[in-house]
N, C-alpha and C positions, 0 to 999 in steps of 0.2 A: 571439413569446412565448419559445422554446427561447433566441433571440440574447437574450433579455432575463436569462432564467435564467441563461445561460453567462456574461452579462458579472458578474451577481453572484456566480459562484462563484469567479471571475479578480479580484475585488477584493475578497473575503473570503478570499483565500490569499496578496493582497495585504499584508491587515491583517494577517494574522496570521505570515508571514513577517516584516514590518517590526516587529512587538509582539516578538518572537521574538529579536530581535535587539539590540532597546532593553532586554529583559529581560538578557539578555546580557552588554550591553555595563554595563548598571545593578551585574550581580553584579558584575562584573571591577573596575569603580571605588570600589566598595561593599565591595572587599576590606580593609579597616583593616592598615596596617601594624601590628606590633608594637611598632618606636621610633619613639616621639613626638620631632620634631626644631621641633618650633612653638614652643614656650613655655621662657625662661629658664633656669632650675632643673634641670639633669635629676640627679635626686636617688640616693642610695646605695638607700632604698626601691624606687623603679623600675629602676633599672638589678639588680637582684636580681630583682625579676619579670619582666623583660625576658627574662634570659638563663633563667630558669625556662620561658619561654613559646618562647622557642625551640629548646631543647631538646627538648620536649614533640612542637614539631611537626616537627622535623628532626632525632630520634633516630637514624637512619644517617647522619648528614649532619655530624654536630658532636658533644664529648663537652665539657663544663662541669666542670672540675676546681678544689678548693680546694687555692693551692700556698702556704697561711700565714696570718697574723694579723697586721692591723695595730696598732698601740702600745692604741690603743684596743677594741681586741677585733674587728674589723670583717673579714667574708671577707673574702681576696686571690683575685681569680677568673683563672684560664687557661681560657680557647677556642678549642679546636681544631681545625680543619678540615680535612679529608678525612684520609688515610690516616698514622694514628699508627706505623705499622711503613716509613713510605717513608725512604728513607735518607737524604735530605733534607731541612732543616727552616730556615722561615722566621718569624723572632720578632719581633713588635709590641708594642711598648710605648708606652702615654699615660698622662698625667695623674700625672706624675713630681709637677709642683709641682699646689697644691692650686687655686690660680685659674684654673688652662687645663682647667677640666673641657671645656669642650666638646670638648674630644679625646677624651672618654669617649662622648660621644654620636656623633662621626664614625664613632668606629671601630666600634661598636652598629650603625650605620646601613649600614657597609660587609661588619659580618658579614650579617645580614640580607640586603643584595642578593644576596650573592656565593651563599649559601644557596638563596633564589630564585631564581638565574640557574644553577644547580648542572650540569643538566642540559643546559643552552644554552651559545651563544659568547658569549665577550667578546673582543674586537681577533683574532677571526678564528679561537681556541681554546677546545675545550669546557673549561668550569670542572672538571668533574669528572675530565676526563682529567691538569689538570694538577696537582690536589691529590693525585690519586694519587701521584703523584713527587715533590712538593714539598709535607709539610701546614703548614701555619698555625698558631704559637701565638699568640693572641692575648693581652695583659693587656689591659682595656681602661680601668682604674683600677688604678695601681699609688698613691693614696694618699687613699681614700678618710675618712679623718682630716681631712685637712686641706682637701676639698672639703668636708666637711659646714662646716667651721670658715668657709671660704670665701661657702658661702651662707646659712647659719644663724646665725654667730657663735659664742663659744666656749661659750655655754651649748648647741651641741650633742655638746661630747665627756663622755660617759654616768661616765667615769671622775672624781671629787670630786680626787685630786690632781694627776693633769694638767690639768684643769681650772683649777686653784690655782694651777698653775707660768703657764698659757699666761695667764693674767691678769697677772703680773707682766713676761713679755714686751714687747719693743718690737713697734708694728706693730697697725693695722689689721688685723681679723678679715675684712674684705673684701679686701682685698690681701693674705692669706695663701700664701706659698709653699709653706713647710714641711708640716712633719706634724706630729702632737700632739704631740712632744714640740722644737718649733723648729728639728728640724732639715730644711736643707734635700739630699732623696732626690737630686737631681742632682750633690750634692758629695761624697756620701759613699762613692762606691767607691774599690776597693784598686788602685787605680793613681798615681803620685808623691803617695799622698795627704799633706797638711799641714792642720794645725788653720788655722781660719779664722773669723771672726767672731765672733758672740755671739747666742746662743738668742736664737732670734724670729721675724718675720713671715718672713725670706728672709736667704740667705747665711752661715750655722752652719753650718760642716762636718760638725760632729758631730764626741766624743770621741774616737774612733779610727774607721777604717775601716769598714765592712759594720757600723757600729753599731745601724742601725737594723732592728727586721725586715722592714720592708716588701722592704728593699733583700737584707735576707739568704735571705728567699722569691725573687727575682728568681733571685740567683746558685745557688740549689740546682735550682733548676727550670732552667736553663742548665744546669750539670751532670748533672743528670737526663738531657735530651734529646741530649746529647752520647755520651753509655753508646750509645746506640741510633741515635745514623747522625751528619751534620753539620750543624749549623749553618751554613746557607751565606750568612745574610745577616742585619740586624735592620733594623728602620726604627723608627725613637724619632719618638714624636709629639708638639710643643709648640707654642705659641701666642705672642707675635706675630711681625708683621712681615714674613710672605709671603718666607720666606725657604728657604734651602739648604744646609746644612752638609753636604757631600759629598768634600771635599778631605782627603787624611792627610798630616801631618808625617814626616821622614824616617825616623822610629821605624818605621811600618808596613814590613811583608814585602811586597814587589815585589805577590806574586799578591793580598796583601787589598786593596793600590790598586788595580789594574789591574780587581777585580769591584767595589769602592765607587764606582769611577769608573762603572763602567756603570750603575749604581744610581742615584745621582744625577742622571746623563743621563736615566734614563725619568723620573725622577721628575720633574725642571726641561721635560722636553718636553709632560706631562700637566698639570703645574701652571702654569710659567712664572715660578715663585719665582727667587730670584736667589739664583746661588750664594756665596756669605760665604766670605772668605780661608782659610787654612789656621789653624787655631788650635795655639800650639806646645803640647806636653805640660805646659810650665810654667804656662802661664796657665788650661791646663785641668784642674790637678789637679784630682782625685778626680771626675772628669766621667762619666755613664755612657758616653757615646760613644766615651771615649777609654779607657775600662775594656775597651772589647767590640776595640774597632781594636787594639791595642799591649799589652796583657794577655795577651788570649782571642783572636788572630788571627783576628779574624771580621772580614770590613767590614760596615758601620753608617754608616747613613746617618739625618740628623734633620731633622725640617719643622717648620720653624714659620709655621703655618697663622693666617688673620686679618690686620688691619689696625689696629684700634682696641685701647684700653685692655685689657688683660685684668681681670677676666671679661670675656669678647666678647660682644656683642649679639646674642641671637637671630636680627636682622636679618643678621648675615654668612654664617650657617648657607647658604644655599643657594647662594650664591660659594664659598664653601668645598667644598661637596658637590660641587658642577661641577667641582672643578678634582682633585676626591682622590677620588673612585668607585671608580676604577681604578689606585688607585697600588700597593694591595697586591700585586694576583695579577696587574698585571702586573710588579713585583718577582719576583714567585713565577714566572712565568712565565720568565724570567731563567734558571734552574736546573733544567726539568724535562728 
């Protein structure tokens, strides 16, 4: 009788040790991330309650700053991570043109891990030791205009006379690069800049230089961060073609080669993008890359992430996430 008792109390500590553990394991899966990277769309509404929602829960961890106003009234958001006073500073930029949103949802997706993983290693360094030395600003939509224009059409810009100009535009509302106002954000900086095209879907310089504010929120907020230690690196985020833009023409200073080139290296080692020839300054007027490289002696290095058409398919999201989890901090990683 006693061996009978005892085998039932060894299989009800059984049970409830293995329940214990399914319970466990149930919460830990059962945890919802905050970016949704499942479905198409990822919209200027969510991506706003995204960054509200993790700020909320990673208030020492991250600071959500507005650095300006798009043509059509829309935040400009900066996200910041780990320590704003380190002398060091590494800047992310996506979603220049208005159809490569999913660089808006990578980079979402890449703050979030890196937050989560804050306290732990990645490639063999705790996160948080190395954002201390090195913080993060994030953009993660520098053109929320012309993403809405991108998946909504141009009855989503709220403003009645830009509204009125972008209908007389050439171009496809779903193939939109530009910003509400046609111009396109990657031609428009003050580097050999020269007038170019004609307002519309993609390739309008824009009337003079740093015309547009998205682009002039960029540059103050670079300035900004510079007052207070160095820029030591940017990584510009675009869409397609699984590609590398890592090489500088002979305009660059010795030392922003010699750290762009390291940059690219992690970057093409993590990804396996291919690296794209050197582009001379002429063919890249008013480029932001060649704004940041040969301007603002930063090196700056650009991905362009995906295969297919832009907008990209949902379906490449998780190729893409394998190959760019770790491109930032360990960028960042680079300089602590």
């Amino acid at each position: 009788m006693k061996s009978i008792v005892k085998r039932r109390k060894i299989w009800l500590l059984l049970f409830l040790f293995v329940g214990l553990g399914l319970w466990a394991a149930h919460g830990q899966k059962t945890e919802a991330a905050i970016v949704s990277t499942n479905h198409q769309k990822y919209t200027y509404a969510e991506y706003r309650k995204d960054l509200k929602q993790l700020k909320k829960k990673y208030p020492d961890r991250c600071q959500v700053n507005v650095i300006g106003r798009s043509a059509d009234d829309r935040n400009l958001y900066e996200v910041v991570l780990g320590n704003t006073q380190a002398k060091k500073h590494l800047v992310v930029i996506a979603n220049l043109h208005a159809r490569e949103y999913m660089t808006t949802q990578l980079c979402m997706r890449q703050l979030e891990y890196y937050l989560k993983k804050y306290n732990k290693k990645i490639s063999g360094a705790k996160v948080a030791d190395v954002l201390d030395k090195v913080a993060i600003h994030y953009v993660p939509s520098a053109n929320p205009d012309g993403t809405a224009i991108s998946q909504f059409g141009f009855g989503a810009i709220r403003d009645k006379s830009l509204r009125a100009a972008l209908r007389k535009m050439p171009g496809s509302a779903l193939r939109w690069k530009a910003n509400a106002r046609g111009v396109d954000l990657n031609r428009n900086w003050a580097v050999a800049f020269r007038k170019g095209g004609v307002r519309g879907y993609a390739g309008f310089h824009g009337s003079k230089a740093a015309s547009e504010p998205e682009v002039k929120a960029l540059v103050k907020m670079v300035n900004r961060i510079e007052k207070n230690g160095q820029i030591a690196g940017v990584v510009s985020y675009h869409s397609t073609g699984s590609i590398l833009y890592g090489r500088c023409a002979s305009n660059a200073e010795t030392k922003v080669e010699q750290v762009t080139d390291r940059m690219y290296r992690t970057a093409q080692s993590l990804t396996g993008y291919r690296l794209m020839p050197t582009e001379s300054l002429s063919s890249a007027a008013g480029c932001s890359r060649e704004y940041f490289l040969y301007k603002r002696d930063i090196p700056c290095i650009t991905l362009e992430v995906g295969r297919g058409t832009c907008p990209l398919s949902i379906r490449e999201f998780p190729s893409i996430w394998r190959k760019n989890k770790n491109v930032v901090i360990r960028e960042a990683m680079l300089f602590d």
